[in-house]
Structures are given as C-alpha cells and as structure tokens.
C-alpha positions as CSV (number, residue, x, y, z in Angstrom):
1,X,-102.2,-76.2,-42.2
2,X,-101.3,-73.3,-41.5
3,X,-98.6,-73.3,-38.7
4,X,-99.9,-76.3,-37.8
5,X,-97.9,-79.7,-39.3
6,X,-99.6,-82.3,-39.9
7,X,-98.0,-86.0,-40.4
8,X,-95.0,-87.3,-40.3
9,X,-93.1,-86.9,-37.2
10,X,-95.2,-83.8,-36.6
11,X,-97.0,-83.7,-32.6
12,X,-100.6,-85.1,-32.7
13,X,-102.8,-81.8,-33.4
14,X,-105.4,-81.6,-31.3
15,X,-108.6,-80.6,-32.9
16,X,-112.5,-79.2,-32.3
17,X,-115.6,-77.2,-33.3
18,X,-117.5,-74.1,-32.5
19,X,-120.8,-74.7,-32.1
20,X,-122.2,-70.7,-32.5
21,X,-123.5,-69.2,-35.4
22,X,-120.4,-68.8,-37.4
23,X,-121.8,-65.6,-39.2
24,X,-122.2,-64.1,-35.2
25,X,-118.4,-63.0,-35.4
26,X,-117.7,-62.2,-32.1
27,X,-119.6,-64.7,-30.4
28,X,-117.8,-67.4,-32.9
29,X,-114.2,-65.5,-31.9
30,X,-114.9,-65.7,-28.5
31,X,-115.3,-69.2,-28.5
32,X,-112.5,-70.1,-31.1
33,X,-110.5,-68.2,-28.4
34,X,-111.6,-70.4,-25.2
35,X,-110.9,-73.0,-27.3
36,X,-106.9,-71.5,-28.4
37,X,-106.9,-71.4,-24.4
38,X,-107.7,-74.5,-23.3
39,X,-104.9,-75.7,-26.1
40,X,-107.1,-76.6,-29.2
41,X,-104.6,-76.3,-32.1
42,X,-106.8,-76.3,-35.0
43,X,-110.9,-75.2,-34.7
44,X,-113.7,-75.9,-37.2
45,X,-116.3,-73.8,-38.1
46,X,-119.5,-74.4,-40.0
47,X,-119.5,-72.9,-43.2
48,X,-122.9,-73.5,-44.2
49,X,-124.7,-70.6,-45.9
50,X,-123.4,-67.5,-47.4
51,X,-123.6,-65.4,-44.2
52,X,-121.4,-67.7,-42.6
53,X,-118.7,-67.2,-45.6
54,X,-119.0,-64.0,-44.9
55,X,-117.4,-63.9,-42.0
56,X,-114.3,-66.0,-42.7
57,X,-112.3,-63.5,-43.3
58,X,-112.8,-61.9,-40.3
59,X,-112.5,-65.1,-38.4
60,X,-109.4,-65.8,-40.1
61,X,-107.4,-62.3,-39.6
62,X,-108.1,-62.5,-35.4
63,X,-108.2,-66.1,-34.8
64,X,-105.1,-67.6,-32.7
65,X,-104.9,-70.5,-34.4
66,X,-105.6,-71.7,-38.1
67,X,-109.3,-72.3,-38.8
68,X,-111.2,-75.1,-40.8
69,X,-114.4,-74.7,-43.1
70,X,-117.1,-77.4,-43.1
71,X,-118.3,-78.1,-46.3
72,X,-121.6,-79.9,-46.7
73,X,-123.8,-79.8,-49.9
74,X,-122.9,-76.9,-51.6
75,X,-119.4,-76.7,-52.5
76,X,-119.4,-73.2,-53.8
77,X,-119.3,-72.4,-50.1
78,X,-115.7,-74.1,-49.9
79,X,-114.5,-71.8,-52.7
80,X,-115.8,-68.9,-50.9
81,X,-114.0,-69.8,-47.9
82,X,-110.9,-70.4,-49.4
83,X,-111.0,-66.6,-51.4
84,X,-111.5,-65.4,-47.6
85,X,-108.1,-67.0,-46.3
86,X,-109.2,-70.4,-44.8
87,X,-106.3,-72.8,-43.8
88,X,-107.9,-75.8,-44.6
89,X,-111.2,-77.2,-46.1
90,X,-113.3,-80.2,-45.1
91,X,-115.7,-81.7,-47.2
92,X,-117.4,-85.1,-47.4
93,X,-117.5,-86.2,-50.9
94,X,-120.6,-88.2,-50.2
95,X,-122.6,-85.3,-49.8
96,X,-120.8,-82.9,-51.7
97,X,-122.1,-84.2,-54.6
98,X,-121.0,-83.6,-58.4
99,X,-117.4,-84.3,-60.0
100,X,-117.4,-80.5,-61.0
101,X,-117.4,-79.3,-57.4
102,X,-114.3,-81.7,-56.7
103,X,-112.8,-80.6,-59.7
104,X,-113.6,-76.6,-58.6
105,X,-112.4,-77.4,-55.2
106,X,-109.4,-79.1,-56.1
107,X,-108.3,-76.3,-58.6
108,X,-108.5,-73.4,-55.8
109,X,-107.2,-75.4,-52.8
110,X,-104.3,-76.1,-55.3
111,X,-103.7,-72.4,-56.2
112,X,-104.2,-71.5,-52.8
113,X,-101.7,-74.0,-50.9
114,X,-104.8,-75.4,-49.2
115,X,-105.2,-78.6,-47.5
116,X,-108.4,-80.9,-47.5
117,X,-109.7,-83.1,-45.2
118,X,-112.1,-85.4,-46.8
119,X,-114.6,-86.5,-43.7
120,X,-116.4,-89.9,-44.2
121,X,-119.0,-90.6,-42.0
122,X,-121.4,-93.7,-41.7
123,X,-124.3,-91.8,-42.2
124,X,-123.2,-90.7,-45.1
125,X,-121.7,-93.2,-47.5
126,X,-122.5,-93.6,-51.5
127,X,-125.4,-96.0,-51.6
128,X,-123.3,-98.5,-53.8
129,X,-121.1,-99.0,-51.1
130,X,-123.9,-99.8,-48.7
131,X,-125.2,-102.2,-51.1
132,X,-121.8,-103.5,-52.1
133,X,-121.0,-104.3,-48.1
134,X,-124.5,-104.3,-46.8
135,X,-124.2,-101.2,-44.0
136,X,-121.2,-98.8,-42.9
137,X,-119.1,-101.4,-42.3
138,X,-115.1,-100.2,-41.6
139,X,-114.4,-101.7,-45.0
140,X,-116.8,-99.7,-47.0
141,X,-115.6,-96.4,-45.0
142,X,-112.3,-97.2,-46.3
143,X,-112.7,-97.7,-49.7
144,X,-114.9,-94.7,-49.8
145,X,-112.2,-92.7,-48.1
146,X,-109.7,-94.1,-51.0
147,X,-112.2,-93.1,-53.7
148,X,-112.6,-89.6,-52.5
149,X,-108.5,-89.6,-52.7
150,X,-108.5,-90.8,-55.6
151,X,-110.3,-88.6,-57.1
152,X,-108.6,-85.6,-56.0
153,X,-105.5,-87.0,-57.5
154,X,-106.8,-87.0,-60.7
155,X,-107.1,-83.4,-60.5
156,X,-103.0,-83.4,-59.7
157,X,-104.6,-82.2,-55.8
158,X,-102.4,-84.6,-53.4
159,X,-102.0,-82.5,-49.9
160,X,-105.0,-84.5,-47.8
161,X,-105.8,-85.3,-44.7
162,X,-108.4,-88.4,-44.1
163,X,-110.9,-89.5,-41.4
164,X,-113.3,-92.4,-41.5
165,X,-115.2,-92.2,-38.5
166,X,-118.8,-93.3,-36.9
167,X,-120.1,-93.4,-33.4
168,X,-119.0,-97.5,-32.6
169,X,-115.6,-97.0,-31.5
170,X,-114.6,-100.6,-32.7
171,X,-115.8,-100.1,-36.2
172,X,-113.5,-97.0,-36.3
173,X,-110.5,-98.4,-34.6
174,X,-110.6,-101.1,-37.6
175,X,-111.7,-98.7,-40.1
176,X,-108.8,-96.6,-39.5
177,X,-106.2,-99.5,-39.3
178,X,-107.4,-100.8,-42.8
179,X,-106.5,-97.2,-44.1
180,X,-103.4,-97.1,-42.7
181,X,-102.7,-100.2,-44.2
182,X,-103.4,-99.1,-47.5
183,X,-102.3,-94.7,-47.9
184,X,-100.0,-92.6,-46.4
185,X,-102.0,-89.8,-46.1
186,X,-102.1,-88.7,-42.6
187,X,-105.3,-89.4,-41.0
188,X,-107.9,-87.1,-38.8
189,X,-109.0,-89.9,-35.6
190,X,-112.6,-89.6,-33.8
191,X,-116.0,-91.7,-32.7
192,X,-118.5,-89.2,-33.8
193,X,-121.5,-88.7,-32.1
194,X,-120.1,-90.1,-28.6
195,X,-122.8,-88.6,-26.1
196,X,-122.3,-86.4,-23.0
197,X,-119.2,-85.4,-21.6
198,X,-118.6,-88.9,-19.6
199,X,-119.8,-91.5,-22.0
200,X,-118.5,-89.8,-24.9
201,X,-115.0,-89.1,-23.1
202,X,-115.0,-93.3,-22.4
203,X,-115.9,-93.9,-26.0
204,X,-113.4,-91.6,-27.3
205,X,-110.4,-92.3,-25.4
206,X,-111.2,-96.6,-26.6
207,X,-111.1,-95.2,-30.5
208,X,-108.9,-92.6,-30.2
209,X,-106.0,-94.2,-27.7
210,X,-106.4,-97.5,-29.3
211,X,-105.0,-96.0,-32.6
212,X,-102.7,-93.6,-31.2
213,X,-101.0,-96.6,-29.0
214,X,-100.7,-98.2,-32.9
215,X,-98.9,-95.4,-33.8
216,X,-102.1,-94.5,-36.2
217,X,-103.3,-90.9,-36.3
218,X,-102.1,-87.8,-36.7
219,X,-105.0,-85.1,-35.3
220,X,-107.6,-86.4,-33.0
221,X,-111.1,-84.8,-32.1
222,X,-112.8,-85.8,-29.3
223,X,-116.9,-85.4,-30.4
224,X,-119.0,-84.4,-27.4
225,X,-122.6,-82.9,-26.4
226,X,-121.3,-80.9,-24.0
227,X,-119.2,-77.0,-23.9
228,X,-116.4,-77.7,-27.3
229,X,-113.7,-76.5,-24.5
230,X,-114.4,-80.1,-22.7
231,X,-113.4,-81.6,-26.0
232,X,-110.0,-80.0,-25.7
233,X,-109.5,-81.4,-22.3
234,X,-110.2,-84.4,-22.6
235,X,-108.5,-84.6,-26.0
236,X,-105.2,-83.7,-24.2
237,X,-106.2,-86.3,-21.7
238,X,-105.8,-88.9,-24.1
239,X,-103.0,-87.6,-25.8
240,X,-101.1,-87.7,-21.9
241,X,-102.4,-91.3,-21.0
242,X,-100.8,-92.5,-24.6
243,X,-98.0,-90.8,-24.3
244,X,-98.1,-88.8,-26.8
245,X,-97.8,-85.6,-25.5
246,X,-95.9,-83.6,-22.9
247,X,-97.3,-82.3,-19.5
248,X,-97.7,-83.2,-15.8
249,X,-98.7,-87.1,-15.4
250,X,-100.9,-87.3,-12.1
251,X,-100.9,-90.9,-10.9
252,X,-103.2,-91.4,-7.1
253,X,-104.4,-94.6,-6.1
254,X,-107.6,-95.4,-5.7
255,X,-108.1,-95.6,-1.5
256,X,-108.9,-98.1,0.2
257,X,-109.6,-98.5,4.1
258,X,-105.9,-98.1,4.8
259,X,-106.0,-94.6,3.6
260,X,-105.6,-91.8,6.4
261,X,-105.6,-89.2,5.0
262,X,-108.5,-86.7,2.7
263,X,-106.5,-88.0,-0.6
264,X,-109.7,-87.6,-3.3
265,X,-109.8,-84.1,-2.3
266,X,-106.1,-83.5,-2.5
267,X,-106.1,-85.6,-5.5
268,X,-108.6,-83.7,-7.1
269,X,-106.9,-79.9,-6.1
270,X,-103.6,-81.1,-7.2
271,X,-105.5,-82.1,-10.7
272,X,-107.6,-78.5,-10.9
273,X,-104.0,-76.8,-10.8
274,X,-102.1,-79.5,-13.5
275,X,-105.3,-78.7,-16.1
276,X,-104.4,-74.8,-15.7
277,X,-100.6,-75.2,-16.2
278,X,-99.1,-74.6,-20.2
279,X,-96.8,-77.1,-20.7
280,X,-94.4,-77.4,-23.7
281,X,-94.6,-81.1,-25.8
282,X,-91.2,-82.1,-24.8
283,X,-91.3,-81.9,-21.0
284,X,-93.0,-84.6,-18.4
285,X,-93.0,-84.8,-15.3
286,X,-95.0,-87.8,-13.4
287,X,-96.0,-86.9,-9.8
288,X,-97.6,-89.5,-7.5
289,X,-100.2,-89.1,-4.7
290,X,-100.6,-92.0,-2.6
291,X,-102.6,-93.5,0.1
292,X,-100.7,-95.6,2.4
293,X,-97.0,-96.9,2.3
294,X,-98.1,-100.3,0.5
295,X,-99.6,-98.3,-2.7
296,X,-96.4,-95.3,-1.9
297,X,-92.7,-95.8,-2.7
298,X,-93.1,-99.0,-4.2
299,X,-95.8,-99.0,-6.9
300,X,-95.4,-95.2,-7.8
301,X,-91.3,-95.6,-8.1
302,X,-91.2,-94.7,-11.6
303,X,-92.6,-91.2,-10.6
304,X,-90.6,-88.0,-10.7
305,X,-91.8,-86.9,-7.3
306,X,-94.7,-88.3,-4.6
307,X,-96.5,-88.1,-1.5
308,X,-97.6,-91.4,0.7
309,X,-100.3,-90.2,3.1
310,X,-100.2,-91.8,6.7
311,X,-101.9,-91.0,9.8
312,X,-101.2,-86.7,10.0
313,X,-98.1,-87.1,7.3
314,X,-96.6,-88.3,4.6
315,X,-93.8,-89.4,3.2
316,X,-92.1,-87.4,0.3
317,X,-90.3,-89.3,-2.5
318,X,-88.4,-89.1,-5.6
319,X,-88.2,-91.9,-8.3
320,X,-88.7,-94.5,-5.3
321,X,-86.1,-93.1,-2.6
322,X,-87.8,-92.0,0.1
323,X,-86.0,-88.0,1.5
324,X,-88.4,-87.3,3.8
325,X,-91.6,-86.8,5.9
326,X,-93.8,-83.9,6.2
327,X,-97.5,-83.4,7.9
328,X,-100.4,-83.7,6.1
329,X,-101.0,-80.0,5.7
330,X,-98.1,-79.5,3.8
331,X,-98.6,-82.0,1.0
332,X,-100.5,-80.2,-1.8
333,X,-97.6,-77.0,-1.2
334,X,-95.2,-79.3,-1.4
335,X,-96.1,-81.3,-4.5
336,X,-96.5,-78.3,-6.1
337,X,-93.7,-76.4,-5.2
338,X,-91.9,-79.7,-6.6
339,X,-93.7,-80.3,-9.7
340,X,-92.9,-76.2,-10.7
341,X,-89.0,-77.1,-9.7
342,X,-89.1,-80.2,-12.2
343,X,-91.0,-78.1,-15.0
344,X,-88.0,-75.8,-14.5
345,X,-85.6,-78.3,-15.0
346,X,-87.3,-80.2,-17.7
C-alpha cells in the first residue's frame, strides 16, 4: 500500500482514522500529521460524500504517509477516490450493495495497482448469514469475509487485505483464527467499538495481542472514543508487549511497603520520555526500575540496564550484575543517559 508492505514477513502496520471533516483539508492534514507523528503508518479517512472526494487529492499529495478511503453505500465514491490517487480502498461488501459496484471497483483498483480491504463488521452482515447462523457469530463473519474474496476473484482482482471484526474481543479473536485457517490473505486485526481510552485500550490489547502472540495479523487498529493519536499509542503499546515491534521495554514493579523510594513518579517520568523517543523496528532495549533489592537484580536480570531503589539510593545494574550504586537523585539521569547509550549501540 503504498510504501507501506503488507503481509508476509512485512512489520505489523500500525493503523487509524481521522475523525474531522475529510472535505476540511487542512483540519483533516493536520490531524493525519499528528497521527504520522505519533507513528501511525497508514490513516483512514471517510470518504463519504462528494465533497469529501474532493479533497483526496489534496490529502493524498501532502500526506506523510499512504492514505485509505472508506467506502460505505455508494461505491461510486471509491472510484472517485481512486482517480484522485488513494493508496488503498476499504469497503464493506455488506453495505456496498450491488455486483456492478464490485465489479466497477474491482476493474479500477486493478488498473490502478490498488489494494482493498474488505471490512466486515457484525452490524453489518447479509441477512442470510444471520439467518443461516442465527446472529454475528465469528463463523458467519468468516464466511462473509470469504464471499466478499471471492467475489473479487472472479473479477481476476486478488491484492486484498481482510478484517472481521465486532466489539466482543473473543468473538474476534476466533473469528480471525477461523480465517486464518482457511486464506492467506493478510488480515487487518481490531475490536471495534471498544469505548473510552481505558476500557477500549483493555479490550483491544485482549483481541489484538491474543492474535498477534498467534502469529495472526498483519495491521492492527486500535478503535477508541477518545483523540485518534491515543489509538496510535496504544497500538504501539501492544505491538511492544507482544514483541512485535522494536523500542524501549520499560519493566517497574508494582511497590509495595518495602519501597523507599518515589518509584510511580520516576516510573511514570522515565515512561513520558520513552513515548517521545523514534525508535527503529529492529532495536530493543529493556530497562528496569525497581523497588527494593528483592524485586531488583534478581527478577529484572533479563533487562538491558536497571535501577533498585533503597533508602536515598540505588543500585545500577546490567543484565543482572550489579556495577554500582548511586543516590536517589541520580536515577532518572542515569537511566536515561543509559538507555540513549544502548539505543546507540543497538
């Protein structure tokens, strides 16, 4: 898409939405560009009336990164967005509606070296395959995902990304192992419709990291009613706690009553500073800060570099071998100073 691989051995691509007015250019650039910022790889925009195609074009020639056009009900907007330059179209057949809109679609995407995500939702199945499995069950997602496929094929239109998603993250975590069972197409993870920022972060790091520790999933949006840059965030969150994805790993212990020293503050400083580093897919560092010498050394050996606070100090390690001590003032500098050095070296 794009730059942007998709599949394979290709890095997860981490995706999300703007939610202003796409015909308001600038407002819509400005957010696509927070978004490009905070490490969003690939942004959506609503393409949903003929203002809003308008401005794809425009979108497209200053945007950082490639761009995606939503397509519901009208499909002539897809093949307006795709004259303007899109990178990539997303429709959901279910609401798309007749075979000569997939056939239309299909033909331009094809001339135009476009891909297509087809997006099936639960609240938007075909009403025989709510009455064939009684609800949006993860079986009846799948097979409408495979239909939609399918029918693309016909039209000789094979470059596809899928996502079967609804807002019970255990429905998609076994709707999205059935299709992997049964395509290789690489497929777009997400629990839609997740909530605010903390519940819907929860929910989406179950569905999302479930799959991803599979090995299932290929781009990943995290769906929240909150500021699109919080997506990002905690998409690359999840992406760092399964591994799939290069940065600075922060590991701090949870304090108890042998803690001496202010470690949630420090904990969360060091954290505020990791979130505003830009760090390449291929180099980790874990860095440890921990309470006490029981929860120090020990439990946090695996760890690059660490702290262990005590009464006024701490002791500094690395990977388990304790080199020295310092006082309590100097932990955060330190840490820092050491996590820089092992991004250097990475």
């Amino acid at each position: 898409m794009g730059n942007v691989p998709i599949g394979g051995d290709s890095p997860i691509a981490v995706q999300s939405m703007t939610n202003t007015p796409t015909a308001d250019k600038e407002k819509t650039l400005a957010q696509i560009n927070a978004l490009a910022n905070a490490g969003c790889d690939i942004v959506r925009v609503t393409v949903n009336t003929k203002e809003a195609a308008g401005a794809v074009a425009y979108l497209c020639e200053h945007s950082p990164v490639p761009l995606v056009a939503d397509i519901h009900f009208d499909y002539r907007l897809a093949l307006a967005a795709a004259e303007a330059g899109i990178a990539k179209i997303r429709i959901n057949p279910g609401n798309i509606g007749s075979e000569e809109g997939i056939r239309a679609v299909a033909k331009i995407c094809r001339e135009k070296r476009i891909p297509i995500r087809i997006g099936i939702n639960g609240g938007s199945l075909e009403r025989e395959l709510l009455t064939k499995y009684g609800g949006p069950v993860p079986e009846a997602l799948c097979e409408s995902a495979l239909r939609a496929a399918q029918a693309f094929e016909t039209y000789d239109f094979h470059d596809l990304v899928l996502s079967v998603k609804c807002s019970d993250a255990p429905g998609m975590i076994r709707a999205n192992r059935l299709l992997a069972e049964r395509c290789d197409y690489p497929l777009h993870l997400g629990v839609t419709e997740t909530g605010t920022l903390r519940s819907g972060s929860i929910k989406s790091a179950v569905g999302i990291g479930a799959l991803l520790c599979d090995g299932v999933g290929d781009t990943i949006r995290v769906s929240l009613t909150a500021d699109p840059v919080e997506e990002v965030r905690a998409a690359k969150e999840i992406l760092r706690a399964c591994g799939r994805t290069g940065g600075v790993n922060l590991i701090s212990c949870p304090t108890c009553g042998r803690t001496e020293v202010d470690l949630i503050r420090y904990a969360e400083a060091l954290q505020e500073k990791i979130d505003r580093l830009e760090v390449s897919a291929d180099k980790r560092v874990t860095v440890a800060l921990m309470g006490c010498a029981v929860n120090g050394p020990g439990e946090a050996r695996e760890a690059d570099v660490g702290v262990a606070g005590g009464k006024g100090e701490a002791l500094l390690f690395r990977k388990g071998e304790i080199v020295g001590k310092l006082p309590e003032e100097e932990i955060l500098p330190t840490l820092w100073g050491e996590i820089l050095r092992l991004l250097g070296e990475a």
